[in-house]
N, C-alpha and C positions, 0 to 999 in steps of 0.2 A: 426733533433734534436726534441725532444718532446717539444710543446711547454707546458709554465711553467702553473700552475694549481693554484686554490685557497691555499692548503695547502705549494705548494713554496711561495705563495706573504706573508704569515702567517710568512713564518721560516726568509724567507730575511728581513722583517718589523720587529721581534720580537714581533710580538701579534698573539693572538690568531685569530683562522679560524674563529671563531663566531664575532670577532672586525673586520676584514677584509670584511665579509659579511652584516653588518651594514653599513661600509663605503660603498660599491656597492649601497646599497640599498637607502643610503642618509639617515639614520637613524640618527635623534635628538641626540643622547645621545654617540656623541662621540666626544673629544675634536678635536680642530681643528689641535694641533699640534699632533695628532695621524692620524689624516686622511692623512696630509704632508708628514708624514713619512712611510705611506702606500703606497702615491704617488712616494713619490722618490726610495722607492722597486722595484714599476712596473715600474719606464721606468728604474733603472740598472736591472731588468732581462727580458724585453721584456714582459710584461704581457699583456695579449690581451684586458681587460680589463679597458689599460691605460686612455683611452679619456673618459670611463664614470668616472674614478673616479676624473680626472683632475675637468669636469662638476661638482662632487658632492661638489670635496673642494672648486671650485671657488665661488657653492652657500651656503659652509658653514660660507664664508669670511663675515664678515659686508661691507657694500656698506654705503661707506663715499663720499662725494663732498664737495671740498677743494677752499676755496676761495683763490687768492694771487692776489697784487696789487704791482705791479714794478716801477721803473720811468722808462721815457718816453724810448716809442719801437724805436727809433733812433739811441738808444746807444749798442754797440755793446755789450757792457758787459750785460746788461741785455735780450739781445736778449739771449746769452750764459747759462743765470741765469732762463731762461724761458726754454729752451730744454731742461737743467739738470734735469728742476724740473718734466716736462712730462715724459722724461725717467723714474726716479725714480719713478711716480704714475702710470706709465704702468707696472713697475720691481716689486711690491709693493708685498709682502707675505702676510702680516698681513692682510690686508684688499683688497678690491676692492673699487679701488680710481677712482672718477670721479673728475678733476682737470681743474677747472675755473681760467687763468690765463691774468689778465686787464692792461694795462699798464698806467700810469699817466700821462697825457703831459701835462695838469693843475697844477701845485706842489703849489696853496695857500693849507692854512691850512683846509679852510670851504672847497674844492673840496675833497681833501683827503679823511675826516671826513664823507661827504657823501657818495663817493663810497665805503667806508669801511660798512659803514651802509648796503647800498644797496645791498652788496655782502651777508653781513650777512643774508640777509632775507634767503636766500633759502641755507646757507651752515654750516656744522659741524660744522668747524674752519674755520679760517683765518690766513692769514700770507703777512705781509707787511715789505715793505720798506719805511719809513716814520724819517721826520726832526719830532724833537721833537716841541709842542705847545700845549697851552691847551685846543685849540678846540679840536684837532685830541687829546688829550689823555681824552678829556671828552668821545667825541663817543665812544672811547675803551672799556672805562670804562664802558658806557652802552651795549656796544657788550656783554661783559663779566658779567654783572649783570643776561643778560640773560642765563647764564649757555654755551656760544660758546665759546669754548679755542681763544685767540688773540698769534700768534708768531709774533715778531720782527724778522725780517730775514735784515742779516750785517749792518742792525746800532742799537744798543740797542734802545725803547723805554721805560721810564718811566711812571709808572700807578700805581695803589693804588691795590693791589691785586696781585694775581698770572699773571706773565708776560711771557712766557720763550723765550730765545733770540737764536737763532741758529745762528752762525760766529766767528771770528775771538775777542784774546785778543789784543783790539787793542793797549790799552796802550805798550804790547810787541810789537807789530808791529812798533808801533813808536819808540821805545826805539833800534830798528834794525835796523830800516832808518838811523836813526842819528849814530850808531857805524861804516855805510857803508860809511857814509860822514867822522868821524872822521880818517878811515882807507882808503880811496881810496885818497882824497884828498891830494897832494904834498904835500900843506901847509896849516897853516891855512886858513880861509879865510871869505868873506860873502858868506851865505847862502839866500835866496831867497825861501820862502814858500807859496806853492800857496792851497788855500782851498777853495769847492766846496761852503759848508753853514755851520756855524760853529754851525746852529742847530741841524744837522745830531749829534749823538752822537759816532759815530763810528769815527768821521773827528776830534772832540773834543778830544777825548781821544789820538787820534795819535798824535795830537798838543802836548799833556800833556805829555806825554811818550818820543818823540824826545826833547823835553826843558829840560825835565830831565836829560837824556844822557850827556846832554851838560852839563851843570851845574856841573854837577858830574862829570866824565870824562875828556871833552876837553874844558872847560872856554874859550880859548884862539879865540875859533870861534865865529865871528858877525853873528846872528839871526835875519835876518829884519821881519818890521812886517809883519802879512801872509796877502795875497792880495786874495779874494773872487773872484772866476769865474761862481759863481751860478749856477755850473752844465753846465757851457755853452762851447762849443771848441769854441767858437769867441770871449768869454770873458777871456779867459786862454790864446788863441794864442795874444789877447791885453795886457794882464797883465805880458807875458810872455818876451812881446816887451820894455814893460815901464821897465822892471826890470833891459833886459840887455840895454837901453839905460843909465836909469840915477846910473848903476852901471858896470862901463863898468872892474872892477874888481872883480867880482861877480866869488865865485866858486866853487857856487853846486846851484839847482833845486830840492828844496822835494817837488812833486803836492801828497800830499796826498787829495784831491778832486776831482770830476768829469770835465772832458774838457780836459784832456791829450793830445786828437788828436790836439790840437790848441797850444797846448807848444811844441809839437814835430815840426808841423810847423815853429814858428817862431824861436825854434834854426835852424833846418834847416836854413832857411831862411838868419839867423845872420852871416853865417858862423862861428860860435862860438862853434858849439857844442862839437865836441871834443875836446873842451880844459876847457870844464865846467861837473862837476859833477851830472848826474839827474839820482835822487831817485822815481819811481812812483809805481802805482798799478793795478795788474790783466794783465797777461799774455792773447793776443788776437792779434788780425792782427795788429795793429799800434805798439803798446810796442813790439810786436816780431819784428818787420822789424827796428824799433828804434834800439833792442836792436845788432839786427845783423850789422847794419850798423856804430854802435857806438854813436847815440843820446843819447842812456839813459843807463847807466851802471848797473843797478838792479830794478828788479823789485819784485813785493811781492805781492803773489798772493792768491787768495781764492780758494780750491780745491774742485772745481764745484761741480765732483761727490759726493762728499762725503757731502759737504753741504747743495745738493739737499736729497737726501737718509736720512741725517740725520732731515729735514724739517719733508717728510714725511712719516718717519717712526714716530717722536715727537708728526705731531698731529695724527697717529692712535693713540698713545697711552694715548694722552690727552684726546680723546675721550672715551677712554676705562678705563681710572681713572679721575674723574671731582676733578678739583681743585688742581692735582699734575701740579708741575713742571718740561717742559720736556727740560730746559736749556742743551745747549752742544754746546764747546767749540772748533772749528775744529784749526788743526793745519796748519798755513801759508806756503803756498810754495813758494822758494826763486828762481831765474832765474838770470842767465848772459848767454851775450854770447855763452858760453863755455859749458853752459850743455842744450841748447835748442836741 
C-alpha cells in the first residue's frame, strides 16, 4: 500500500497542506486543538510522521504541576483517590500535568494549613481534602490571594472568594441512605449514625439530607445521636460495639464517616449483622466483601474515574481562566450485592 503523504494527513484532518506543515514544523501560530486533530489523522491513517507530531503537540500543551493533599495513606479509599488522580494527570489532553500527590496523617488544622502552604510554593493549583476551620481556610485564602486556583475535592470547603469543589451532592446522598433504610427495613426501627468529623462538610450535609428524608417521609424511625469515629477504624469498630450493646434493638447502621473497616468488624463480630441494616460509603475491598457476605446492604460510592478527570481537567482550566469557577458535580454510584 502507498504509504499516506502530507496532502492525505491535510484531507483526513480537514486543514490545509500548509496547517499540517506548520504542525511538523512546531510552528507557534497554530492552535492546539488543530494540531490534536492533526494528530488523531496520523495515527487513523498510519502517517509516518506520527511521533514527531505526537512531540510537537505534547510541547504545544502548557506544562502545569498540581498540588493535592489527601488524608492519611492508610486508608484504602484514598489510596484509590490517589491512582485516579495520577491516571487522569498521565491521560491529561489539555495540558502536561506534573502531579504532586501528599497524604495527611496529621489532620490538626495548623498541619493542614501548612502543607497546603507549602505545596503552593512550587504549584499551579491545589486541591484538597480538608475538615472545615479557620486556620486552614485562612491559608487558602492566602493561597488564592496569590492568584493559585484552591479545589475542594469530596468535602466542600468554605472561603471568601472563588472556591470550586469537585464530588458528590451530598445532601442527595443523604437523602438516599435514609430512603434505603426507610425501604429495606422490615419495620420501623432505631437507626444508629456513625460520623467521621462533623467538620468535614461533606459528613454535615449527608447528616442534613438523611434527617430530612425522615422527617418528611418515614417520622415513625428513632434517629440516635450520630457518634464521631474521627476517621479512625478503632474508633467506629468501638462505637459500633457501644451502639449494638446499649441498643440491643437497633435496626439499621448509616456510617456516613471514615472507619467503615472497624463497623464492619464489630458487626461481624456481634453476630448481628444480618439482621441489622448498614448503609456506608465508596465501594473497595472491605464494603465489597461486606457487601457480598451480607454486613452491609448498600453502599454509595464516588466514581473515582470521573472525579479524578474531572479534578484535573477543572484545574487546567482554572489555570487557563483566573478567577472562574470550575465547580462540578459528579453523579453517585449505588452498589448491592446483586450488581457488583
Amino acid at each position: 500500500m502507498r504509504r499516506p503523504t502530507i496532502p492525505d494527513l491535510a484531507e483526513a484532518a480537514g486543514v490545509s497542506v500548509a496547517t499540517v506543515n506548520r504542525v511538523l514544523s512546531g510552528a507557534q501560530n497554530v492552535r492546539l486543538a488543530t494540531r490534536e486533530r492533526v494528530q488523531e489523522a496520523a495515527e487513523q491513517i498510519g502517517f509516518y510522521g506520527l511521533g514527531s507530531i505526537q512531540a510537537r503537540v505534547a510541547a504545544a500543551r502548557p506544562h502545569l504541576r498540581f498540588g493535592v493533599l489527601l488524608l492519611q495513606r492508610h486508608r484504602p479509599f484514598y489510596q484509590n483517590v490517589a491512582n485516579a488522580l495520577q491516571e487522569a494527570a498521565n491521560t491529561a489532553t489539555m495540558a502536561e500535568v506534573d502531579l504532586r500527590v501528599e497524604f495527611l496523617e496529621d489532620l490538626t488544622p495548623q498541619n493542614v494549613a501548612d502543607r497546603a502552604l507549602a505545596l503552593a510554593e512550587d504549584c499551579h493549583a491545589i486541591c484538597l481534602t480538608s475538615a472545615v476551620h479557620p486556620v486552614v481556610t485562612a491559608a487558602l485564602e492566602q493561597i488564592q490571594a496569590r492568584g493559585i486556583p484552591v479545589f475542594a475535592l469530596i468535602s466542600q470547603i468554605s472561603v471568601t472568594g472563588q472556591m470550586s469543589y469537585i464530588g458528590l451532592d451530598n445532601w442527595k446522598v443523604g437523602r438516599t441512605s435514609a430512603w434505603a433504610f426507610a425501604n429495606i427495613c422490615k419495620a420501623p426501627g432505631k437507626i444508629g449514625i456513625l460520623m467521621g468529623n462533623p467538620r468535614y462538610r461533606n459528613q454535615e450535609m449527608n447528616e442534613t439530607g438523611f434527617r430530612s428524608y425522615f422527617r418528611e417521609h418515614a417520622p415513625e424511625f428513632i434517629l440516635l445521636e450520630p457518634l464521631s469515629t474521627h476517621e479512625s477504624a478503632a474508633v467506629a469498630q468501638e462505637m459500633t460495639e457501644k451502639l449494638l450493646s446499649e441498643h440491643p434493638d437497633l435496626a439499621g447502621l448509616y456510617v456516613s464517616g471514615g472507619g467503615i473497616s472497624g463497623s464492619v468488624a464489630a458487626l461481624r463480630g456481634s453476630g448481628r449483622a444480618a439482621s441489622i441494616v448498614v448503609v456506608g460509603y465508596d465501594l473497595m475491598d472491605v464494603t465489597r466483601a461486606a457487601l457480598l457476605d451480607g454486613t452491609m446492604n448498600l453502599v454509595l460510592s464516588h466514581p473515582l474515574t470521573r472525579l479524578a478527570r474531572e479534578a484535573i481537567d477543572g484545574m487546567v482550566r482554572a489555570c487557563a481562566q483566573p478567577g472562574s469557577n470550575q465547580t462540578t458535580i459528579v453523579p453517585f454510584e449505588i452498589y448491592t450485592r446483586e450488581n457488583l
